[in-house]
C-alpha positions in Angstrom: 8.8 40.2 -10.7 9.8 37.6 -8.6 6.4 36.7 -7.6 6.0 35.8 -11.5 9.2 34.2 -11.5 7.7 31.8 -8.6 4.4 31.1 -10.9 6.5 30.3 -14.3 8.7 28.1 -12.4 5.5 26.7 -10.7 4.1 26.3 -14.2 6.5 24.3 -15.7 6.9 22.3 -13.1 3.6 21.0 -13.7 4.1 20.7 -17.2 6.5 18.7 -16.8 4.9 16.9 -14.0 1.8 16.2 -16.4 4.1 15.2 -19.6 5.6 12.5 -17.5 2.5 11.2 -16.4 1.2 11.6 -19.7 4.4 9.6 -20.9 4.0 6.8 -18.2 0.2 6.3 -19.0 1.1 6.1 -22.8 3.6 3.1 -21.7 1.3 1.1 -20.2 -1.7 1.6 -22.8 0.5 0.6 -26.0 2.3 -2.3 -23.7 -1.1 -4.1 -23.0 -1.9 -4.3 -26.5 0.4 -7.6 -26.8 0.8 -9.8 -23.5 4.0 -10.2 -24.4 5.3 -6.8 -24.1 4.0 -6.7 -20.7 6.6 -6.8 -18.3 6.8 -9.0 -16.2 7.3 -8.2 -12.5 8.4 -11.7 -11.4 11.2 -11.3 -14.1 12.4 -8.1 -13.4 12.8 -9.1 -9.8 10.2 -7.1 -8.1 9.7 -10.0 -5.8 12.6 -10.6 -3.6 13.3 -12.3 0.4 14.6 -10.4 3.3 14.8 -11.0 6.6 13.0 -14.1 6.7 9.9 -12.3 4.9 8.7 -12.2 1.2 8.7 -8.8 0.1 7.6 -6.6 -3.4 9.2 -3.8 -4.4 7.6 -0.5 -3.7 10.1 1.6 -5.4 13.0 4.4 -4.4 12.1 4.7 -1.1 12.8 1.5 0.0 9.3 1.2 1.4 8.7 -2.6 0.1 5.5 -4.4 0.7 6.0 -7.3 3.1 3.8 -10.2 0.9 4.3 -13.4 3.4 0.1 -13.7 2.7 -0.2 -12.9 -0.6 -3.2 -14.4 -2.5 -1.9 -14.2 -6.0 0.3 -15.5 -8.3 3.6 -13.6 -8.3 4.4 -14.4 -12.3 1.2 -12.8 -13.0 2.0 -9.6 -11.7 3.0 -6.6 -14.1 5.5 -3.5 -14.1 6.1 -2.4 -11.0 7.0 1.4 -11.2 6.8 2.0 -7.4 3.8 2.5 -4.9 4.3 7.0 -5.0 4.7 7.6 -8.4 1.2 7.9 -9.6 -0.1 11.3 -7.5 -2.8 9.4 -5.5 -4.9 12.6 -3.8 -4.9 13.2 -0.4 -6.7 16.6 -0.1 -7.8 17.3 -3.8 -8.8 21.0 -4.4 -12.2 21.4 -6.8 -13.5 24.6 -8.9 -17.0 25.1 -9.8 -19.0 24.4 -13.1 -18.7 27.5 -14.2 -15.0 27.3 -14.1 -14.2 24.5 -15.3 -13.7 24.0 -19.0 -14.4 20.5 -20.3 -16.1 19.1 -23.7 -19.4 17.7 -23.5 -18.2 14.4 -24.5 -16.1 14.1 -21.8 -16.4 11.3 -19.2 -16.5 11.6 -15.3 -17.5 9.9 -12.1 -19.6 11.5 -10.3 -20.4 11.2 -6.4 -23.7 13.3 -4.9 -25.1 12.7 -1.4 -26.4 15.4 0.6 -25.7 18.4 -0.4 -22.6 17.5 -1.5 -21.6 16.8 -5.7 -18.6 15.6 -6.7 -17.3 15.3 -10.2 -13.7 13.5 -11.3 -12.6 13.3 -15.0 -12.0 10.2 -16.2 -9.2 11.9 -18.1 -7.9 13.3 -14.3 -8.2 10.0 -12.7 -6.5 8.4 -15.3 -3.4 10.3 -14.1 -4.0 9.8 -9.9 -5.8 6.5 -10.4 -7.4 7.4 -6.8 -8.5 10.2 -5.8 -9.1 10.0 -1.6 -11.8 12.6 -0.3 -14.8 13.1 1.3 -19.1 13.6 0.8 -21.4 14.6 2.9 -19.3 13.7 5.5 -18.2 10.6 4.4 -15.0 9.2 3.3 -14.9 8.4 -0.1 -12.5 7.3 -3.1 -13.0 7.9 -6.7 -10.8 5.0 -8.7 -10.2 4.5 -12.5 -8.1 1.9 -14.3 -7.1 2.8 -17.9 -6.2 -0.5 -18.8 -9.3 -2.5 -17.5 -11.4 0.8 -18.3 -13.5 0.3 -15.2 -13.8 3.3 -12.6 -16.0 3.4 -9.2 -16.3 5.1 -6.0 -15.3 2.7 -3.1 -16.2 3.7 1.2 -13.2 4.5 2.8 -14.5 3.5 6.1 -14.2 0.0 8.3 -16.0 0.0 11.7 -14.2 3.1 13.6 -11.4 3.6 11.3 -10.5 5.6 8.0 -7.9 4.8 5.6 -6.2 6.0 2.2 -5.9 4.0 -0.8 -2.9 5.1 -3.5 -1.7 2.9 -6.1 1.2 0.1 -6.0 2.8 0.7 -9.4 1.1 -3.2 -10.2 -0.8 -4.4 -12.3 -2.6 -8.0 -12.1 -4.2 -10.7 -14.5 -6.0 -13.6 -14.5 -7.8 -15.6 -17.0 -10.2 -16.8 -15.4 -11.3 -12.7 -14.1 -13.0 -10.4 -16.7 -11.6 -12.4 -19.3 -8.2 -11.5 -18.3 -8.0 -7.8 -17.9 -5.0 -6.7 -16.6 -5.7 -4.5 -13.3 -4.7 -2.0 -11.2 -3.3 -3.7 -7.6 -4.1 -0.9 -4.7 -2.9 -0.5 -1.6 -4.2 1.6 1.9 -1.3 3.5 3.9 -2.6 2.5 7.4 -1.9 -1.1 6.7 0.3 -1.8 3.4 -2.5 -4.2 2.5 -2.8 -5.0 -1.4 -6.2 -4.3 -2.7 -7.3 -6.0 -6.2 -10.5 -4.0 -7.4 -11.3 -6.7 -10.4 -12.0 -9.1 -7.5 -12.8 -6.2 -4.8 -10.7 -7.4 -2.1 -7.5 -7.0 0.0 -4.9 -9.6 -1.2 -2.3 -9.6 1.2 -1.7 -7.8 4.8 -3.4 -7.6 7.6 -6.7 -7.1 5.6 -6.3 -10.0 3.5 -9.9 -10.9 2.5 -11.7 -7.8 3.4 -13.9 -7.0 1.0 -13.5 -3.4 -0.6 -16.9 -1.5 -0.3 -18.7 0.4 -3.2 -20.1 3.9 -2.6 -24.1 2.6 -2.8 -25.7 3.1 -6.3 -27.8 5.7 -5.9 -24.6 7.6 -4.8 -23.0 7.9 -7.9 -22.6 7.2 -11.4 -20.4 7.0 -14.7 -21.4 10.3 -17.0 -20.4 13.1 -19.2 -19.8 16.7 -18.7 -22.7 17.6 -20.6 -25.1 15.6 -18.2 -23.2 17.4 -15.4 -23.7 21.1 -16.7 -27.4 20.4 -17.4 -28.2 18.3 -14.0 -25.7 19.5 -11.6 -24.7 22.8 -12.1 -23.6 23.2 -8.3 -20.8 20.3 -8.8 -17.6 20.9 -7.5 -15.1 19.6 -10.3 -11.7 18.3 -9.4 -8.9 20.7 -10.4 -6.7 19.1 -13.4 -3.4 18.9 -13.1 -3.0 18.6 -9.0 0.3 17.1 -7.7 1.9 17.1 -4.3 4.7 16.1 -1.5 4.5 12.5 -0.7 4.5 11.7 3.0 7.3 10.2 4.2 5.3 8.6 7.2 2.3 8.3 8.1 -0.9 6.4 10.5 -1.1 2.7 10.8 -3.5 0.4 12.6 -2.2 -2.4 14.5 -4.8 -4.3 15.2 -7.8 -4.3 12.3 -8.8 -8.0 13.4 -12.5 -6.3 14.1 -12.2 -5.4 10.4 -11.4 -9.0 9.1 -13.9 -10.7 11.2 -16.6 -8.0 10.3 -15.7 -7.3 6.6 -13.6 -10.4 5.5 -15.5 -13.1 2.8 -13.9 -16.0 4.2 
């Protein structure tokens, strides 16, 4: 009995969970329909000074991004929910095929190197935005933006070191980039950089100008669930509905100058 108790409570937490996603996702697809009801982040005062630095708010936590570099124009930034509120995997959990229960109309990305297949529902990673994992033994994440409707799989890796991309509760335009999409603004843990994927770069932090690196080609690809039952029947397929306990702390480089020097377009 209590065993069932745990599961229903564990149930509707995730319903609940997934109806305010659902709910937050809903916001931001009517609001770009007009510019105007975009909010503005600038005018909501996401952007603030302390202590001598330029900072952008990150949300609840009080874990602000420090901006002193930033490459972008601060009234063209967007909402600003808070950097842990979209569930950004860390260690995402798959079923099989035969599990899984999609319609054949259904759009995923899909990542296969090795022996290794990988699908994530575009319907899924419209919820986590990111999804951080691994293939064939290499660091990998899968990334969709509802608004700008673009989705890829991006290297996780820089010379010897790994990081973890999540999303910063921004969004970013301008005009003169895909005709003015409004887009998702990343950021990794292990440096608080800012990441813009429309221009596929780190905007501000210590990896300012480092270029963000797409999974080759041949390594993935934009599909449907039919393609993936009748080609890749051995897929794993990310679980729906996945949440988890946001780390409080966690790894940071110091030093990622090798990086900049190495990876950096300037």
């Amino acid at each position: 009995m209590i065993c069932q108790l745990l599961q229903l409570k564990k149930n509707t937490s995730l319903k609940i969970a997934i109806m305010k996603y659902a709910a937050i996702i809903f916001f931001l697809f009517i609001s770009v329909v007009n510019y105007g009801q975009r909010p503005s982040a600038k005018n909501n005062g996401k952007f603030f000074d302390k202590n001598g630095n330029r900072m952008l708010y990150g949300g609840e936590s009080n874990q602000h991004f420090t901006i002193n570099n930033l490459d972008l124009k601060e009234e063209q930034f967007h909402y600003g929910l808070g950097r842990e509120l979209f569930p950004a995997l860390l260690e995402p959990d798959f079923e099989t095929v035969a599990d899984a229960d999609w319609k054949d109309e259904d759009r995923f990305l899909l990542a296969y190197k090795g022996d290794d297949i990988k699908a994530y529902s575009v319907r899924d990673l419209t919820r986590h935005e990111v999804v951080n994992d691994v293939i064939d033994g290499e660091p990998i994440f899968a990334a969709y933006c509802i608004l700008a409707d673009l989705g890829a799989v991006y290297k996780r890796t820089y010379s010897d070191k790994v990081f973890t991309f999540a999303l910063s509760g921004y969004t970013y335009f301008d005009p003169k980039i895909w005709d003015g999409l409004d887009g998702f603004i990343l950021w990794d843990r292990e440096t608080e950089s800012l990441w813009w994927p429309l221009i596929d770069k780190a905007v501000s932090g210590d990896l300012k100008g480092v270029r963000l690196q797409k999974l080759e080609d041949i390594y993935w690809e934009d599909t449907t669930w039919k393609v993936i039952k009748e080609k890749y029947p051995n897929a794993q397929v990310l679980i729906s509905g996945q949440n988890f306990e946001r780390p409080i702390r966690w790894k940071s480089y110091k030093d990622v100058s090798d990086i900049v020097k190495k990876y950096g377009n300037d």
